[in-house]
C-alpha positions in Angstrom: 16.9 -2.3 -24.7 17.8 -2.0 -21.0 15.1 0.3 -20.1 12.3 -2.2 -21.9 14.2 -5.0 -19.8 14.2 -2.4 -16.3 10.4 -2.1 -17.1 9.2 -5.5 -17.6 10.8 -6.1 -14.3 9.2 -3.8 -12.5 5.8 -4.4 -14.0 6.8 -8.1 -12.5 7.4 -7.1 -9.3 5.1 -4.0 -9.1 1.7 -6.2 -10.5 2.4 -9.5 -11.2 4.1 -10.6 -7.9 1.8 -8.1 -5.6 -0.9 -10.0 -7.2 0.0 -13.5 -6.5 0.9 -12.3 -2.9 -2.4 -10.9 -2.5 -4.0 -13.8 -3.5 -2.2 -16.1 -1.4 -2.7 -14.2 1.5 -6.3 -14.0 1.0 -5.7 -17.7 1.3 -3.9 -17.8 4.3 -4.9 -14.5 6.7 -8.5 -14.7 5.1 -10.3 -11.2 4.1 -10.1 -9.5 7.0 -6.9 -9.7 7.7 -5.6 -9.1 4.0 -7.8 -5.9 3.7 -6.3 -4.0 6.9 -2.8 -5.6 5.8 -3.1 -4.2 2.7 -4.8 -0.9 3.8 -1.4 0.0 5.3 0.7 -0.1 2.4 0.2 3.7 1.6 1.3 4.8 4.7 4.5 2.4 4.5 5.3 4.0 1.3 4.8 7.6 2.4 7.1 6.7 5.3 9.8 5.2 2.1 9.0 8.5 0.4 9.4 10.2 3.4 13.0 8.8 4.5 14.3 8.5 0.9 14.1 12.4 -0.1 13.7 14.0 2.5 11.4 16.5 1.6 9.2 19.2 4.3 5.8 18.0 4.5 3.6 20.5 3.4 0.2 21.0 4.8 -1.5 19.5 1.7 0.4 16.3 3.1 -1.1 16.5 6.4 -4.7 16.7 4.9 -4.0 13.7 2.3 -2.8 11.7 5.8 -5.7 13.1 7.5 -7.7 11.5 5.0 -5.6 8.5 4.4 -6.1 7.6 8.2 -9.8 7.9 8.0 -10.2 5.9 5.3 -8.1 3.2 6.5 -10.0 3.6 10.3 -13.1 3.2 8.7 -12.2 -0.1 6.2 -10.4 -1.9 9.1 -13.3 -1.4 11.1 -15.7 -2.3 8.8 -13.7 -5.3 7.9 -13.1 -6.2 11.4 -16.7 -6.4 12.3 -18.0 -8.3 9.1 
């Protein structure tokens, strides 16, 4: 019973609260602003993951960040000069 209750909570605060945040700042920041806001959030949890266990970082990590930057670089951008 506990681990249904654990998982409905963190379906809650995982989708269903992201969501309305999302939305509300779409409402307040605008798109923009929302897009490279949320464009970040990989890199905050990496850093989390990062800091939590403690693990080497591997070279396959350097190319996924590699990556990750890129694509971020080129949304903000593009989102920036819409």
């Amino acid at each position: 019973f506990i681990t249904v209750v654990l998982a409905l909570g963190l379906g809650f605060v995982a989708y269903g609260l992201s969501i309305a945040l999302y939305v509300r700042a779409q409402r307040d920041l605008g798109a923009a602003k929302t897009s490279a806001y949320y464009a970040v959030a990989p890199f905050v949890g990496m850093v989390l993951g990062w800091i939590l266990y403690s693990d080497a970082l591997q070279p396959s990590f350097w190319i996924a960040l590699t990556l990750m930057l890129g694509g971020t670089a080129i949304l903000v951008h593009h989102e920036l000069n819409s």
